[in-house]
C-alpha positions, 0 to 999 in steps of 0.5 A, a space after each residue: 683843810 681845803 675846801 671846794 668852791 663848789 657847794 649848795 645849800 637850801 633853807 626853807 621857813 614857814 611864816 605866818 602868811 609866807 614861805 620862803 625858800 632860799 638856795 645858795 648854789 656856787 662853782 669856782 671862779 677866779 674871784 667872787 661873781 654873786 647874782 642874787 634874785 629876791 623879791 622887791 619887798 627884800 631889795 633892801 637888805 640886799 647890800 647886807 646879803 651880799 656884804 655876808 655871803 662875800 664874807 662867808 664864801 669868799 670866792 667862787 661864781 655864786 647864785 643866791 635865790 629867795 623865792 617867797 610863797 604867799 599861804 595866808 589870807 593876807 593879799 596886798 591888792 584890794 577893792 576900792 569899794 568906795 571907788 566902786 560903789 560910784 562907779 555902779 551909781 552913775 552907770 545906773 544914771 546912763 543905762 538900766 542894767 542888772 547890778 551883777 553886770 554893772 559891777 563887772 564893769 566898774 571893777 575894770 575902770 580906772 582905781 576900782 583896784 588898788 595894790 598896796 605896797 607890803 613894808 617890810 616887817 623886821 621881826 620877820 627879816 631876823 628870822 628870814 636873815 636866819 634862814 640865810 645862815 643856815 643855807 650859808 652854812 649848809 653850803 659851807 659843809 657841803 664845799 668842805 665834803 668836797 674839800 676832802 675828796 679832792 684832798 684824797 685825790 691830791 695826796 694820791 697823785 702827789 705820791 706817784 709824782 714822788 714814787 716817779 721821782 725816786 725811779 728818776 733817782 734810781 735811774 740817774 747813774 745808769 743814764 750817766 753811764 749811757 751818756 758816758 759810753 755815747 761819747 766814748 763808742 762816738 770817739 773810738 769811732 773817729 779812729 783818732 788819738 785823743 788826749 785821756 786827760 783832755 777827754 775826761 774833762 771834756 766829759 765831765 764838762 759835757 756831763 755836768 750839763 745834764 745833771 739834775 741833782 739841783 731838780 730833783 732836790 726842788 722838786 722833792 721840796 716842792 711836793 713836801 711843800 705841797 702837802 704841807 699847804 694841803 694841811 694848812 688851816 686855811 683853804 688856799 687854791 691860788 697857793 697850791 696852784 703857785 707850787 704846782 706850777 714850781 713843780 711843773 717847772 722841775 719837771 719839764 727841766 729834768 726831761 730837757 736834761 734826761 737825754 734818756 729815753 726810759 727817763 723820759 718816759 717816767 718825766 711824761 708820767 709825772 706831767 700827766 699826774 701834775 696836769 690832773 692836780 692842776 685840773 682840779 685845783 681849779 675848783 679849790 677855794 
């Protein structure tokens, strides 16, 4: 089944003292591009977040997010009282003041706050790290969803290609036929006296330059194959990309040979449905 590189997921949990919120958003690329942003406190796992989400999500452009909350009483900068207390003593010892007042001055002089670094808990990074699969996973269900809406879109256009062609086929000993009565109507025209023998080998050389049989036979195979990757186990963009490019290889060859104006109307409709598969097989994993 294909799956799309485009995705979202989101996963929040309720810590003791701390929310966290953590989004993965995704559209296609031609590889893995992954930004991520997460608090300092988290910097170092980040080589295991994206070590996970590279082998998760595989492809695409990737924004992983971890946004932290702070709920609880707990805060990591602090009074240095003791700092303080000096501070008030000896501004005591140059002015008389209200003690309200020297407090406000000596909360703003040098280490009277101090911010402590937070150390990572690891009992809490488990279920953090948790919270990841879940988003992970989420997002993964989401490019699966949209897997099968451009599956849908795929099986449908590739039956018109396929319901073209049979036209084309159909179509194929009439425009023989036309190319036959050119040549004969271009010769009788000449008022000349030809060889009969010489002219329809002449013709069937000139005929069998237009034939398409061999084109239409890859392209037959180049559809089936098509449907078959689509319901390979795998999801594979880039192969699906390789056969459409076949297909278009087909179909360009059979309007360069048709010299056949209501063929070459049939060859335009198959280009603009192949150029709507190749579009959106941009966005498949």
């Amino acid at each position: 089944m294909i799956q799309s590189m485009t995705g979202y997921g989101k996963s929040v949990i309720q810590l003791p003292t701390k929310k966290i919120s953590i989004e993965v958003k995704s559209l296609n690329s031609k590889n893995l591009d992954l930004n991520t942003r997460m608090p300092s406190l988290y910097r170092e796992k980040e080589l295991d977040i994206r070590k996970l989400i590279a082998s998760k999500l595989e492809r695409g452009k990737v924004d992983f997010s971890l946004y932290m909350e702070i709920t609880g009483e707990e805060t990591s900068t602090q009074i240095n009282k003791t700092v303080v207390k000096q501070y008030i003593k000896q501004l005591k010892e140059v002015v008389d003041g209200d003690e309200t007042e020297l407090l406000k001055m000596a909360i703003r002089l040098p280490d009277a706050i101090t911010t402590e670094r937070d150390e990572m808990d690891e009992d809490e990074w488990e279920e953090i790290a948790a919270e990841i699969n879940t988003a992970l996973e989420r997002i993964l269900q989401y490019r699966l969803d949209e897997g099968q809406s451009l599956e849908s879109e795929f099986l449908d256009r590739v039956k018109n290609i396929a319901d073209l062609l049979e036209d084309v086929i159909a179509m194929d000993p009439e425009r023989i036929e036309g190319v036959r009565e050119r040549l004969q109507k271009g010769v009788s025209e000449l008022k000349e006296k030809v060889d009969e023998n010489r002219f329809e080998q002449e013709l069937v050389f000139y005929i069998e330059k237009f034939d398409i049989t061999e084109e239409k036979v890859r392209l037959k195979n180049h559809l089936d194959y098509f449907i078959s990757a689509l319901n390979s186990d795998d999801s594979n963009g880039k192969k699906l990309g390789f056969i459409s490019q076949e297909m278009g290889r087909e179909i360009n060859t059979i309007g360069s040979k048709s010299n056949y104006a209501p063929m070459q109307k049939l060859v335009v409709q198959m280009k603009d449905e192949l150029e709507k598969i190749k579009e959106q097989l941009l966005n498949v994993l």
